[in-house]
Every structure is written in structure tokens, then in C-alpha cells.
TORDO-959716 format. One record per residue (C-alpha): chain; z, y, x. Coordinates in Angstrom, 3 decimals. Each point is the difference from the previous one (the first is absolute). Layout:
// TORDO-959716
{chain=A | up=Z | north=Y | east=X}
...
//
This chain:
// TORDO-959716
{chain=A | up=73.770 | north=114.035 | east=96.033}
{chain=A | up=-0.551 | north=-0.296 | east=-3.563}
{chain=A | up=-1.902 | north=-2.670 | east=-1.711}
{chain=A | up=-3.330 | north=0.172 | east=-0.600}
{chain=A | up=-1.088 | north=0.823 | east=-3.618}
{chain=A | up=-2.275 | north=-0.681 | east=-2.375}
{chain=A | up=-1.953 | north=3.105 | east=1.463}
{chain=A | up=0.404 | north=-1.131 | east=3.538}
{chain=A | up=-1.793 | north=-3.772 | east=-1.014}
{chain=A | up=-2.752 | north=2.235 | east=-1.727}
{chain=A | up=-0.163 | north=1.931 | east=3.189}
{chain=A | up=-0.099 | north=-3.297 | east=1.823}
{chain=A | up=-2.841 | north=-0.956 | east=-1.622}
{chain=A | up=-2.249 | north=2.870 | east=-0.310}
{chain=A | up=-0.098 | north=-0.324 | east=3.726}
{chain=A | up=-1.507 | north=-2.771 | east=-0.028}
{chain=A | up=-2.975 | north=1.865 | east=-0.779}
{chain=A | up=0.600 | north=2.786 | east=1.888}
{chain=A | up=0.179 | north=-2.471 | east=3.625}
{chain=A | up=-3.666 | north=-1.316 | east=-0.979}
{chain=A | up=-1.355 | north=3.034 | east=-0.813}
{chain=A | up=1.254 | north=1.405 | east=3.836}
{chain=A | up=-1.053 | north=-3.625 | east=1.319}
{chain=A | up=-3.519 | north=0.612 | east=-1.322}
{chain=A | up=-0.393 | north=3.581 | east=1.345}
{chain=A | up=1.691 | north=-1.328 | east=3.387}
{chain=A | up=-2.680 | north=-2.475 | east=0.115}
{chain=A | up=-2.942 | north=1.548 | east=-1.088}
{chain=A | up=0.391 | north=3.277 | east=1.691}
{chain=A | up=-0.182 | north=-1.776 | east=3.207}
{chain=A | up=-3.636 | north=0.851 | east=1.702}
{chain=A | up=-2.426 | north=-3.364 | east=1.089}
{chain=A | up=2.111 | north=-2.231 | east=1.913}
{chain=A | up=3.250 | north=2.206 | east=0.440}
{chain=A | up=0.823 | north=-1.856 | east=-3.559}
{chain=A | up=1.216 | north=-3.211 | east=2.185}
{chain=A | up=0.084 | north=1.413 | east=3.117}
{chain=A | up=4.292 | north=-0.864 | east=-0.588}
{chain=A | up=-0.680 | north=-3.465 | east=-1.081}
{chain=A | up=-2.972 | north=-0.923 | east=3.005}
{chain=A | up=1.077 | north=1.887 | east=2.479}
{chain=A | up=3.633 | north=1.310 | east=0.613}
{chain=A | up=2.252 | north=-2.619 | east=-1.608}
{chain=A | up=-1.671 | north=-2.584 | east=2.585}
{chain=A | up=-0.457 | north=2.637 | east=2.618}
{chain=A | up=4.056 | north=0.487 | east=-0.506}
{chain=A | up=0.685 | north=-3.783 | east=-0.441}
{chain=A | up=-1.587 | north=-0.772 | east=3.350}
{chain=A | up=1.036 | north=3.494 | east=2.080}
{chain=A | up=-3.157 | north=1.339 | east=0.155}
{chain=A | up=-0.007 | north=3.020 | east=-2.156}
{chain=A | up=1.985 | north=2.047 | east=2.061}
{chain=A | up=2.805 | north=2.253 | east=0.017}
{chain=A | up=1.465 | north=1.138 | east=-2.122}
{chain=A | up=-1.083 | north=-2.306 | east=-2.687}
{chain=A | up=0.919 | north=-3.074 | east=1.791}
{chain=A | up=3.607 | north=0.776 | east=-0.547}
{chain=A | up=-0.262 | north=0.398 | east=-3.697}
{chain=A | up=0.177 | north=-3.862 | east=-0.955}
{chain=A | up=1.331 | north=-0.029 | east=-3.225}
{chain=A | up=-2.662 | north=0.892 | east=-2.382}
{chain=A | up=-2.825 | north=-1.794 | east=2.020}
{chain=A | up=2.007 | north=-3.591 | east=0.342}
{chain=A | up=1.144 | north=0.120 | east=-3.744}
{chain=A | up=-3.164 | north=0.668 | east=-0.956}
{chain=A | up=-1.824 | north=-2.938 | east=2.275}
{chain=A | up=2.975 | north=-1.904 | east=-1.800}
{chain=A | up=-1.093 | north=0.438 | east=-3.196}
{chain=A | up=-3.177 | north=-0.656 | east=0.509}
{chain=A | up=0.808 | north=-3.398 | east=1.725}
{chain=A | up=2.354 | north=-0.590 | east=-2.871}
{chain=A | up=-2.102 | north=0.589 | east=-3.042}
{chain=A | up=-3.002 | north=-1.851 | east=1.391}
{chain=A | up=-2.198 | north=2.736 | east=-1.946}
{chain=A | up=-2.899 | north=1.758 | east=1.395}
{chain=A | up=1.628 | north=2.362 | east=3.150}
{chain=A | up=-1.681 | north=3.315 | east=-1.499}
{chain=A | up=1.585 | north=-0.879 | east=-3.716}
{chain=A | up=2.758 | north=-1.049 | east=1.356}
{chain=A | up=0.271 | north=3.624 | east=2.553}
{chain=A | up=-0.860 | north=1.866 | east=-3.638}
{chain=A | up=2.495 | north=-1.983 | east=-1.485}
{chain=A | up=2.994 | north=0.868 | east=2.327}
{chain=A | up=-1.056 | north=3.358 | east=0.330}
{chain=A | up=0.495 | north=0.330 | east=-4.445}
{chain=A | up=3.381 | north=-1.552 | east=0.364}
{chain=A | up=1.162 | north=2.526 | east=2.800}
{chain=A | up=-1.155 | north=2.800 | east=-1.862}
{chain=A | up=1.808 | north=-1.210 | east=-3.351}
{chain=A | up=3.315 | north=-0.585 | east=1.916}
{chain=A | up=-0.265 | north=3.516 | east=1.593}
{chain=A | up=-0.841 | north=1.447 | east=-3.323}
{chain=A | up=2.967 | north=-2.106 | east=-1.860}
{chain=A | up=2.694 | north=0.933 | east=3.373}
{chain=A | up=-0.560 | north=3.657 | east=-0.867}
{chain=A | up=0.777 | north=-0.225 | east=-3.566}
{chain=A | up=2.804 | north=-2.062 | east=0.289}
{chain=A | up=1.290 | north=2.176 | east=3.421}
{chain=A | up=-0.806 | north=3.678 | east=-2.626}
{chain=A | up=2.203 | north=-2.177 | east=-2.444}
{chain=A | up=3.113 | north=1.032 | east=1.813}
{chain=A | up=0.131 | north=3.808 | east=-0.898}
{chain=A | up=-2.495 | north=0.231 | east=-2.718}
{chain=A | up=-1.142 | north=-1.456 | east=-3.083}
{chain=A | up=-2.951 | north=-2.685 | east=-1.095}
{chain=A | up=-2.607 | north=2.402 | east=-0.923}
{chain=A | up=0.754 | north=2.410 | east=2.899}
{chain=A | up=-0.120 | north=-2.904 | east=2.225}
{chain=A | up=-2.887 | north=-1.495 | east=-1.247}
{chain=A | up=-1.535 | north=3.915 | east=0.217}
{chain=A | up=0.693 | north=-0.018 | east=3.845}
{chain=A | up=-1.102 | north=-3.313 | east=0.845}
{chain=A | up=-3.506 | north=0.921 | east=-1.916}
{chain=A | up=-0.117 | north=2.529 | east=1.878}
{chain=A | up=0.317 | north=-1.429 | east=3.351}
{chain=A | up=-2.892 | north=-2.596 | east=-1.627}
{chain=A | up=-1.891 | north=3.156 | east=-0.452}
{chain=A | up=-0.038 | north=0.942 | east=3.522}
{chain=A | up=-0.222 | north=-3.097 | east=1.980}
{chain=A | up=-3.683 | north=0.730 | east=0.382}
{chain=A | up=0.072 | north=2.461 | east=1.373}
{chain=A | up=1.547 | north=-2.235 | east=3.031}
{chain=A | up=-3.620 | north=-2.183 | east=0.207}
{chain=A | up=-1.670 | north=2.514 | east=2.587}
{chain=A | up=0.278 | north=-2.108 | east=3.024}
{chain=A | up=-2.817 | north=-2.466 | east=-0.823}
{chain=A | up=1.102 | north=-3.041 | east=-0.022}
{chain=A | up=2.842 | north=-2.095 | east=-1.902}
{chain=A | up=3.043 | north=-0.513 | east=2.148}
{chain=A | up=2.062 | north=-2.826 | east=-1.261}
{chain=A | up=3.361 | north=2.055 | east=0.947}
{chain=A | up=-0.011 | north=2.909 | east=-1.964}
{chain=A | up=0.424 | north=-1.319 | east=-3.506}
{chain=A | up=3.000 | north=-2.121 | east=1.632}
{chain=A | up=1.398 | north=2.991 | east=1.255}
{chain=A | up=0.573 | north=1.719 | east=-2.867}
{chain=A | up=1.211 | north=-2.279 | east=-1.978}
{chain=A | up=2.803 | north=-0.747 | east=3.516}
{chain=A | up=0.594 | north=3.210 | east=0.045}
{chain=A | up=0.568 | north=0.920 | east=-3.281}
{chain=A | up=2.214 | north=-3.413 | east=-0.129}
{chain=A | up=1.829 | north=1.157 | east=3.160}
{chain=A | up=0.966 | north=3.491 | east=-1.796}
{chain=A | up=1.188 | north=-1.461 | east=-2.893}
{chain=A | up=2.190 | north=-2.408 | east=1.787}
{chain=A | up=1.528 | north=2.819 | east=2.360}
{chain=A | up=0.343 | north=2.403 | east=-3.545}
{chain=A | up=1.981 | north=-2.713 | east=-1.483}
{chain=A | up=1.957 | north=-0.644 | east=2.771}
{chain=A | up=-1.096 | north=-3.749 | east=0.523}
{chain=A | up=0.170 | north=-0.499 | east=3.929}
{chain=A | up=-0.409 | north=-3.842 | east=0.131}
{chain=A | up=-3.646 | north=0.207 | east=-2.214}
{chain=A | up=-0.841 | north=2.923 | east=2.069}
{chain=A | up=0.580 | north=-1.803 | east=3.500}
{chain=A | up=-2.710 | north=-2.523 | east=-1.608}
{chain=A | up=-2.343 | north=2.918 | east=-1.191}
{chain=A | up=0.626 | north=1.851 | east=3.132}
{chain=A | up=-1.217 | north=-3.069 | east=2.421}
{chain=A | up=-2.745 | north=-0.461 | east=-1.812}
{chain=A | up=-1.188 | north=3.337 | east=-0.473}
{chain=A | up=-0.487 | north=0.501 | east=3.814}
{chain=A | up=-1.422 | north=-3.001 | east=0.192}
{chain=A | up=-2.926 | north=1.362 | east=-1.960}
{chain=A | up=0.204 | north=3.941 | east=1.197}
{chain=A | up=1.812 | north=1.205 | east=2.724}
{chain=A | up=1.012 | north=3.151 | east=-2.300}
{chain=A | up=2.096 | north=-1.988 | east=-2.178}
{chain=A | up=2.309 | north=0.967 | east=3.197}
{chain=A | up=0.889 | north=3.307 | east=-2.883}
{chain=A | up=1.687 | north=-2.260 | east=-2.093}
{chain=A | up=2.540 | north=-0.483 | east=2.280}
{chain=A | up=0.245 | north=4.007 | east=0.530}
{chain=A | up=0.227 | north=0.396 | east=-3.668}
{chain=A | up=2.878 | north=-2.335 | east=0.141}
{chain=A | up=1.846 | north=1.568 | east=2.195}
{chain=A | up=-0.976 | north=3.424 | east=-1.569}
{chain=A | up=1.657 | north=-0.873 | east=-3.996}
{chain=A | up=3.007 | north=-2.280 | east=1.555}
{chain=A | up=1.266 | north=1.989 | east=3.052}
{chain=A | up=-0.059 | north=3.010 | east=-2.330}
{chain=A | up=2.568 | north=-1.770 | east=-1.695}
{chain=A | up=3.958 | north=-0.381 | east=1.508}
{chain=A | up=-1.012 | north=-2.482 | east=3.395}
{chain=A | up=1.587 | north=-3.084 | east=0.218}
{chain=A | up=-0.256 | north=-1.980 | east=2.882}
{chain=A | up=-1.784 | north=-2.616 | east=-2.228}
{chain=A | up=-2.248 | north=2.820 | east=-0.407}
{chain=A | up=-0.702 | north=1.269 | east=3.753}
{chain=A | up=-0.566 | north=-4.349 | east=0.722}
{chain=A | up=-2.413 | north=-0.280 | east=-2.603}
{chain=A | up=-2.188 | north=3.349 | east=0.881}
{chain=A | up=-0.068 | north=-1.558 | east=3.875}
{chain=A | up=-0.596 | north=-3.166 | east=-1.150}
{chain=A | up=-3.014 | north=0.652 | east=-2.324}
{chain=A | up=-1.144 | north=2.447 | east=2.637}
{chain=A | up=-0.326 | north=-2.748 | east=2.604}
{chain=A | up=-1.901 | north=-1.999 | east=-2.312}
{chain=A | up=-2.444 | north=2.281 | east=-0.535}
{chain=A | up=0.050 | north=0.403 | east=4.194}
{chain=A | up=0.193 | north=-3.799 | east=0.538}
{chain=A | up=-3.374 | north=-0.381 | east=-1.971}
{chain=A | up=-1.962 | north=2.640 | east=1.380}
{chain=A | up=1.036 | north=-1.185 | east=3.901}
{chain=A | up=0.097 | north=-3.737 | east=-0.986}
{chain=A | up=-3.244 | north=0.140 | east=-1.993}
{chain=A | up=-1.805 | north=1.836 | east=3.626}
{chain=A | up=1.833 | north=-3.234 | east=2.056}
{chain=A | up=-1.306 | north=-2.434 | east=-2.194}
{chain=A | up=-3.689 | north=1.064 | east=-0.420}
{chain=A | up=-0.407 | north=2.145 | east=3.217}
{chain=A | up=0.398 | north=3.878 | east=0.892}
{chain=A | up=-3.221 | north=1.600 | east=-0.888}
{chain=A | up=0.056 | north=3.722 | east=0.173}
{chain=A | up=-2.433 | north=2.379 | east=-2.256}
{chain=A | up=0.022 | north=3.859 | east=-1.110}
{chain=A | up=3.788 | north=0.597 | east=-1.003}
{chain=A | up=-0.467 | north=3.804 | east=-0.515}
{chain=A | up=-2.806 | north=0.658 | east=-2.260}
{chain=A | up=0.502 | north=3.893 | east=-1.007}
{chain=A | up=-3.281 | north=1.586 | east=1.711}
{chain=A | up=-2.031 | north=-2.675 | east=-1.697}
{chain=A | up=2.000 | north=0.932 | east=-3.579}
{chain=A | up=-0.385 | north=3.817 | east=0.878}
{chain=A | up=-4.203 | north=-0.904 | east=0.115}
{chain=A | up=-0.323 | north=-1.622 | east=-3.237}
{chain=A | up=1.814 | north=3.040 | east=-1.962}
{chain=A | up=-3.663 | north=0.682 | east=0.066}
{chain=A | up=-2.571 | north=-1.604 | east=-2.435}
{chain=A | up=-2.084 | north=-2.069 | east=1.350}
{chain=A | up=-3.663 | north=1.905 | east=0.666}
{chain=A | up=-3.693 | north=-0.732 | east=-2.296}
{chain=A | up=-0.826 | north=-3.493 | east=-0.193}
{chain=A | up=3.271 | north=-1.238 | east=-1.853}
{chain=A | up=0.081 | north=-0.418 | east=-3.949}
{chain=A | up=2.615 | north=2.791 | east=-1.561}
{chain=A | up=2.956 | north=-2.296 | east=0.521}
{chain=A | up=-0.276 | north=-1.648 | east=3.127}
{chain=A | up=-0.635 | north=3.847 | east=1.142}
{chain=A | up=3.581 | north=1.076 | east=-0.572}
{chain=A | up=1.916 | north=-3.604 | east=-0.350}
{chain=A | up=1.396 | north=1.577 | east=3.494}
{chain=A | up=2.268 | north=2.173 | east=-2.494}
{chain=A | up=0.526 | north=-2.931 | east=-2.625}
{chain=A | up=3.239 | north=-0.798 | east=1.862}
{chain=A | up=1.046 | north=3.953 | east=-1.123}
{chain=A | up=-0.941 | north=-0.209 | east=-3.513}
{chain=A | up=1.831 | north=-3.347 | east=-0.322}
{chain=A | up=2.935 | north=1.550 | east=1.464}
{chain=A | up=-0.156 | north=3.764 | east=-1.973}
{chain=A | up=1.363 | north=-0.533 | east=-3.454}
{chain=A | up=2.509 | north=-2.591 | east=0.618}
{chain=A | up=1.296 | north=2.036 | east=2.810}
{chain=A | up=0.277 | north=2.813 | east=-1.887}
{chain=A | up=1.430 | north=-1.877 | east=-2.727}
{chain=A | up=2.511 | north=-1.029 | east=1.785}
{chain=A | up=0.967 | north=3.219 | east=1.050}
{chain=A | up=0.427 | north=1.600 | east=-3.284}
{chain=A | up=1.982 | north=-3.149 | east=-1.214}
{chain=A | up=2.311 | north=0.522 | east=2.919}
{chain=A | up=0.506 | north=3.819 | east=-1.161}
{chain=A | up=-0.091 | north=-1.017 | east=-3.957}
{chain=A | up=3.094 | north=-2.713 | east=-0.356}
{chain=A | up=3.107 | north=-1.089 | east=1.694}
{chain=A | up=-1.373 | north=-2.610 | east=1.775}
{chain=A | up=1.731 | north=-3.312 | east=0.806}
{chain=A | up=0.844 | north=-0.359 | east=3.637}
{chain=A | up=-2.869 | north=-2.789 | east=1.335}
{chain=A | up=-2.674 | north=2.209 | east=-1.705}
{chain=A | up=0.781 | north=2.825 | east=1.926}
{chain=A | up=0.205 | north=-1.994 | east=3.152}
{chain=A | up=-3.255 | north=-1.450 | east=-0.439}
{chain=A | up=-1.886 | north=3.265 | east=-0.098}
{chain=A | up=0.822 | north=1.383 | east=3.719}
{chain=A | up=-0.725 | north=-4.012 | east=1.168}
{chain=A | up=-3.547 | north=0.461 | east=-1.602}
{chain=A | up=-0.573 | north=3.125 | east=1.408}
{chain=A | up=1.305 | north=-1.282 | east=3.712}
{chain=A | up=-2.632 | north=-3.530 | east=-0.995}
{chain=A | up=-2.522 | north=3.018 | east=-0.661}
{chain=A | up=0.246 | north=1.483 | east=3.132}
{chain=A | up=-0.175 | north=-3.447 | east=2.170}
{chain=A | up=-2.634 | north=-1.076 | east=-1.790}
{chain=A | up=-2.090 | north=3.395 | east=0.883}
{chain=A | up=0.478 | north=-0.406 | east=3.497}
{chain=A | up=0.187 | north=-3.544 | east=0.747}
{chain=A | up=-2.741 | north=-1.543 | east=-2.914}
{chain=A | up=-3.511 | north=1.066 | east=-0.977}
{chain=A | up=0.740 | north=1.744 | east=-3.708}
{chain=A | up=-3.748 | north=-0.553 | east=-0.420}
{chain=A | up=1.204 | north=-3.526 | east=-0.994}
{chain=A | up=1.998 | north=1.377 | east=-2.978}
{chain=A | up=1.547 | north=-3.736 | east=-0.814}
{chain=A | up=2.362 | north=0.772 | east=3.289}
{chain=A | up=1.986 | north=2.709 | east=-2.935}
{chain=A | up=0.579 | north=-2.989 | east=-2.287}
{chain=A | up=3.772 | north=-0.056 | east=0.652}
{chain=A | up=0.082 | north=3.818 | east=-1.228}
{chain=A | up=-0.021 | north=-0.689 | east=-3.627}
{chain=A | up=3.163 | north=-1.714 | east=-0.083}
{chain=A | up=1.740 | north=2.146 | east=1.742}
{chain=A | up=-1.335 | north=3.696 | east=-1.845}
{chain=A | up=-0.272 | north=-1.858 | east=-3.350}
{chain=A | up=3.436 | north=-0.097 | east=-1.239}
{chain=A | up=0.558 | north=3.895 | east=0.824}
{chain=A | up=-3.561 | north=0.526 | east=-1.203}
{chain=A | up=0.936 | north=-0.985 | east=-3.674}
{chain=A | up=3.037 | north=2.265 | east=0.177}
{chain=A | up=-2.770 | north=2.738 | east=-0.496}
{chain=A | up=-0.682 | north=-2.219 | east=-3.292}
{chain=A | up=3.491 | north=-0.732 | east=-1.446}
{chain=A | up=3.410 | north=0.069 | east=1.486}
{chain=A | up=1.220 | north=-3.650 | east=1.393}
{chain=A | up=2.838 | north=-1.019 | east=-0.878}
{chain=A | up=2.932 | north=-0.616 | east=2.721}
{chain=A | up=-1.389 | north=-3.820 | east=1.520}
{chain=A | up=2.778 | north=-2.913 | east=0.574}
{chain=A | up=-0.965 | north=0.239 | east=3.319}
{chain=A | up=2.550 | north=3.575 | east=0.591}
{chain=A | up=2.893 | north=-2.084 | east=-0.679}
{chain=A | up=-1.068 | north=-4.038 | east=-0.142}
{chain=A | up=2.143 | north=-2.138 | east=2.549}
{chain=A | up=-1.903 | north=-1.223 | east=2.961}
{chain=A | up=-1.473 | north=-3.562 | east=-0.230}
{chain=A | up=-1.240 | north=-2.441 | east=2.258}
//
């Protein structure tokens, strides 16, 4: 990867701003008590196994949190608001650095802005979960690491991206997608098992530890219904926020499409597209896409073909970079 520049630190900065002024409409968008439903509610109804499934299994987020807040000593609400800034500015500082690969500062810093500009449009579903914010800045990690070719700091990523959401299980497939595309090695074929188990070995081990609790696990006749707005009695948003998951997904889609089509692309961005597409499709029939935070790990995946439709990237280390770790 190349250094960071003088642009990149401005970058850097400016977002900053840009994490407190999503942290503010995260907050406040929140309706009567849904704004610390995360904090009061389902980080101790996780801690203590009573939430229920599936949320029970997704420990990360809600034990680093309670962490911080027993660490800092500050008020638990400041201190939730707190954690949930820094999360947002290391998701929004991950993707500029992960763009930095292929394309330049200001193109970078374009696309991350962008994905700023859109994260809103993921705060339909009520209430603040502590794991999304983590999430994408995991997932956005994760790629970055497998793009590069770093295996050892994506085995670290990787664990503790299922820890938080059981989707982080794509990283691995996105692993396996760029690096078995590439002349195998049985180095190669060990590592694909091996992160594949971990991703397995979580999702069983985290069910032994805590309990099998089953709940929907196919959710497409309930995502078929809310295609359709929402009847009188709802403001103008919260009529149609059943589609919000669409318009999220639209332009960065189709963005990514024409940026496939536009440039000779380097080989991991045209690997991630068909894994988003595949994430797409799971998510449709096995999540509720009302809850439009569940697309999170999309951007990362579309983004760097989406700013092909922009300006052409240029050929990443990542095509020919020795494996490390």
C-alpha cells in the first residue's frame, strides 16, 4: 500500500466531523426510548442470555462496549455515544485507507463520503444496535486485509468479525474467491479450510456455549410483504422505509456495474462483486431487509468497482504482492 499523504491526513481529519455528524443523526433519529433501547436493554439482555437468539451469539460489540463503559468510569449513555463515534470514525478511516489501494486521495476520500452519505439511510430499524457500526468498520478491515494479501491480520479480523455478526462468515468466501483464483498452492487450499472452520467453529461453538435457541431462519414471505409501504397512519418515511434497504442499495449497485464494464479491473475487485451479490441474496432470504443496517458489509465490497464508473484504478499491489502472515 502506499503511504498516506498529506491529502489522506486531511481526509483523516475531515472525518472527524463527518463520524459526529452521523453519531448525532444516529442518536437523535431514534423515536422515545428506542434511543437507548441498545444500551438498557440488549447489551445486558446479551450479557446475561436473555435476549435471545440470534443476538445472544453476537458478543463482540455488546461486551466491548460494557468494557468501555466499566473502563472509562463515565456516565454508561456518554460512554455508549462515545464508542459508538469511535466505531463510526474507524469504519469511515478503514474505507479510505482500504480505496487507497487502487485509487487516489481525493477519489478515496470521494467514496468514503459517500458511504457517510448513505449510512442513514441504514437507521430504519428503531433502535441503536451496538453491532452495526463495528461491523463495518470489521468488514471493511477484513477486505482490505484479504485485498492485500495479509492472511495472519485477517485470521484476527476474521475471528472477530463473527464474533460480532455471523455474516462476517463472507469474508472468508471472499478469500477464497481473490486467492483460489490465483495458481493453488497447497498453502493456499490449508488456509481457505482453515479460515473456513473458523468461521464454522464460532458459529457451532458460540450455540454450545450460550445454548441452541432456534428463531425464523427463512424470512422471504415476511421481506416479499414489506415491498409494500406501510398503509395511513405512518409519517412519509416510516411509510416506505420498507424500500430504504433498495434505495441504499440502487446507485452503488449500479455503480459498480458500470465500473466493472468501464476499466480493466484488478483481480480482488472483480471478485468482490459476485460475493456481494451472493451476500445480497442470503441476506433477502435469511434477514429482514426492513432492517437496512443488515447491508452494511455491501459497501465495501461494490465500492471499489463502484468508483471504476468514476476514474480508472490503477493495478493494486495486491495482483502480484507475496503472501504474508
Amino acid at each position: 500500500m502506499a503511504g498516506l499523504t498529506r491529502q489522506d491526513r486531511f481526509a483523516l481529519v475531515l472525518y472527524v466531523s463527518v463520524a459526529i455528524a452521523i453519531g448525532f443523526a444516529d442518536y437523535r433519529v431514534r423515536p422515545g426510548m428506542q434511543q437507548d433501547y441498545g444500551l438498557v436493554t440488549y447489551i445486558p439482555g446479551v450479557l446475561d442470555g436473555s435476549f435471545g437468539a440470534p443476538a445472544i451469539y453476537r458478543v463482540l460489540a455488546p461486551y466491548t462496549i460494557d468494557l468501555f463503559i466499566r473502563f472509562t468510569g463515565i456516565a454508561p449513555l456518554v460512554a455508549f455515544v462515545i464508542s459508538r463515534l469511535l466505531f463510526i470514525y474507524a469504519a469511515l478511516a478503514t474505507t479510505h485507507v482500504y480505496l487507497r489501494q487502487w485509487y487516489s486521495p481525493a477519489a478515496s476520500a470521494g467514496g468514503t463520503l459517500g458511504v457517510a452519505a448513505l449510512l442513514p439511510l441504514t437507521f430504519t430499524d428503531g433502535w441503536a444496535h451496538p453491532d452495526s457500526f463495528p461491523e463495518l468498520f470489521l468488514f471493511t478491515l477484513g477486505c482490505a486485509f484479504v485485498a492485500r494479501k495479509r492472511d495472519l491480520a485477517f485470521l484476527v479480523v476474521l475471528v472477530l468479525a463473527v464474533l460480532n455478526r455471523e455474516t462476517a462468515a463472507f469474508l472468508a468466501l471472499l478469500w477464497a474467491s481473490f486467492r483460489l483464483s490465483e495458481k493453488v498452492s497447497p498453502t493456499t487450499l490449508w488456509r481457505a479450510a482453515a479460515f473456513a472452520l473458523v468461521c464454522v467453529a464460532i458459529y457451532a461453538g458460540m450455540r454450545w456455549l450460550r445454548g441452541m435457541r432456534h428463531y425464523d431462519y427463512v424470512m422471504l414471505r415476511e421481506n416479499w410483504a414489506n415491498l409494500k409501504p406501510a398503509g395511513p397512519g405512518y409519517d412519509p418515511y416510516r411509510r416506505v422505509f420498507g424500500l430504504f434497504w433498495l434505495i441504499l442499495l440502487a446507485a452503488p449497485v449500479w455503480l459498480a456495474g458500470k465500473g466493472l464494464m468501464a476499466s480493466d479491473m484488478p483481480l480482488f475487485i472483480r471478485r468482490a462483486v459476485p460475493v456481494a451479490g451472493l451476500f445480497l441474496v442470503t441476506c433477502w432470504t435469511l434477514s429482514r431487509v426492513i432492517e437496512a443496517r443488515i447491508f452494511l458489509p455491501m459497501f465495501p465490497l461494490l465500492l471499489p468497482a463502484a468508483l471504476a464508473a468514476f476514474t480508472a484504478p490503477r493495478s493494486g499491489v495486491s495482483d502480484a504482492a507475496p503472501v504474508r502472515g
